[in-house]
N, C-alpha and C positions, 0 to 999 in steps of 0.2 A: 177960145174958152180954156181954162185952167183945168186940170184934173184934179182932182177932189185927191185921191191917193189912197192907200190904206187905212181901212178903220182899225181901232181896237178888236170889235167884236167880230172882223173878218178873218183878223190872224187869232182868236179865239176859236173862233167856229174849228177850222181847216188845225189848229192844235188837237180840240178835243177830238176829231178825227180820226189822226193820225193816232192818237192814245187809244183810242176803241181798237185801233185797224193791229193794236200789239206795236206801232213804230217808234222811234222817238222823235218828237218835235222838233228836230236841228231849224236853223235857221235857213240853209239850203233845203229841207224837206219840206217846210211850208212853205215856201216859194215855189218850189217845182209843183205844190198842192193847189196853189194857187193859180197856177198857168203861168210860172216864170214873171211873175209880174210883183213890182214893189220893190224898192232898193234893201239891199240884207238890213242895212241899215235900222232903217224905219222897223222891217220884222221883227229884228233883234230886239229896238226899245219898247214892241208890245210883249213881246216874252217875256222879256224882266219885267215888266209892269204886271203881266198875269202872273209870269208867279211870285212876286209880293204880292199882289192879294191873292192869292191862292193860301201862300203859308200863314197870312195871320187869320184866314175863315177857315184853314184845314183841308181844303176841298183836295192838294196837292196828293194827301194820304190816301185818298181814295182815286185819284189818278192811277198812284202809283198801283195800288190793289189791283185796281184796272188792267193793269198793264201787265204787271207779273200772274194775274188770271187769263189772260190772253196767252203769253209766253208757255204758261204750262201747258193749255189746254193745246196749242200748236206743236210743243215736244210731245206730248202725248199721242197726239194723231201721228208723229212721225216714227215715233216708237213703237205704235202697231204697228203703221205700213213694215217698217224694218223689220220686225218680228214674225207680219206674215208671208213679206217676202222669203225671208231665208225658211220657215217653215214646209213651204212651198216649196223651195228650192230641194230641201230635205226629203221630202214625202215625195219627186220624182224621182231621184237620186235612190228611195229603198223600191220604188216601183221598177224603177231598171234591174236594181238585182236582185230583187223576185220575179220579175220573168227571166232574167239569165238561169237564176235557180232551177226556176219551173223547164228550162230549157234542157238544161242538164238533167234534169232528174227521170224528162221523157228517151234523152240519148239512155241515159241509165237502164231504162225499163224497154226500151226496145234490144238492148246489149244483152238484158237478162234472157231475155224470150230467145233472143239466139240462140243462147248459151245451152237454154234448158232443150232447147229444137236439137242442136246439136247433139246433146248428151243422151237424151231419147233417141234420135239416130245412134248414136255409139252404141247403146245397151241395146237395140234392139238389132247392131250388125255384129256381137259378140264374138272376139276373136276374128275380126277383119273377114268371116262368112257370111254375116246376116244371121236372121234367127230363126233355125230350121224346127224348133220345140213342136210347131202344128203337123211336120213333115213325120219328125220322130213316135209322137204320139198316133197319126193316121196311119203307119207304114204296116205293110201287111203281117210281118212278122214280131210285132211289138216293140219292147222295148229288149230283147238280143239281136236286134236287130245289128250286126259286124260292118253295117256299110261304110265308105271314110266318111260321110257325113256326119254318123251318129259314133264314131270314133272319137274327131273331134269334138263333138258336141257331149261325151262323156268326159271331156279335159283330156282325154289321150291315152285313155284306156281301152283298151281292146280284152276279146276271148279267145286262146286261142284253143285247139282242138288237138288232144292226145288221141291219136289214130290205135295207136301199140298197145294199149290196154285193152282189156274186152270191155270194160264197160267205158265209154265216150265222158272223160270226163273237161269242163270245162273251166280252167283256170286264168286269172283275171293276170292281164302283164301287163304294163306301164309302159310306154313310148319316151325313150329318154332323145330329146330331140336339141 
């Protein structure tokens, strides 16, 4: 038995297909639409036969429409993905260096707390003794008290004591050290 071969309306069909799918209709693509079947040949003489009549009923215009509403609506969809890829890409990129930020700004505020830890230890060890102000204030004899403690802790001022007068007077001297 003879094989019948390709119709018109089957290389029609597997064209406007490929026109819906956004392709263009080569004469290798409807064949491979086909399952590789038909000589290019024969495909070729229904192409040209469709599209003459295609151009003198118009229908080609709106293929085309077809096709170029496909084309865009697929740029379109690739234009988001692109768009939200790199957005994406963007928005990890300030997420790292807002936690590196946030990283630094806690070395930051634990460096301060030292600092101030420290500095409060410093004022409260004044002049490399410590702060003797609760010792000076409790001490039996007030505040003339001549001990070295309360020496230094007047900056280095001392009383000292005129014996040779009759009356005991008490003059302030300076420690030049």
């Amino acid at each position: 038995m003879a094989r019948t071969g390709l119709t018109k309306s089957q290389v029609r069909t597997t064209r406007d297909q490929l026109l819906a799918e956004g392709r263009y209709p080569s004469v290798d693509a409807v064949r491979h639409a086909l399952g590789d079947t038909g000589s290019k040949s024969t495909i070729h003489k229904h192409l040209k036969e469709l599209a003459e009549d295609d151009s003198s009923t118009g229908t080609r215009r709106e293929d085309t429409a077809r096709s170029l509403q496909t084309l865009v609506e697929q740029l379109a969809d690739k234009l988001h993905d692109d768009a939200e890829r790199r957005f994406n890409a963007l928005l990890e990129e300030k997420d790292r260096e807002l936690a590196e930020l946030r990283r630094k700004v806690q070395q930051l505020s634990a460096r301060i707390e030292e600092l101030e830890i420290d500095a409060d230890a410093e004022l409260s060890h004044e002049n490399g003794f410590g702060n003797f102000s609760n010792l000076f204030a409790s001490s039996r004899s007030g505040q003339r008290d001549d001990t070295p403690f309360n020496v230094i802790l007047a900056g280095g001022r001392s009383m000292t004591v005129d014996f040779d007068s009759p009356q005991i007077q008490l003059t302030p001297r300076v420690f030049q050290g």
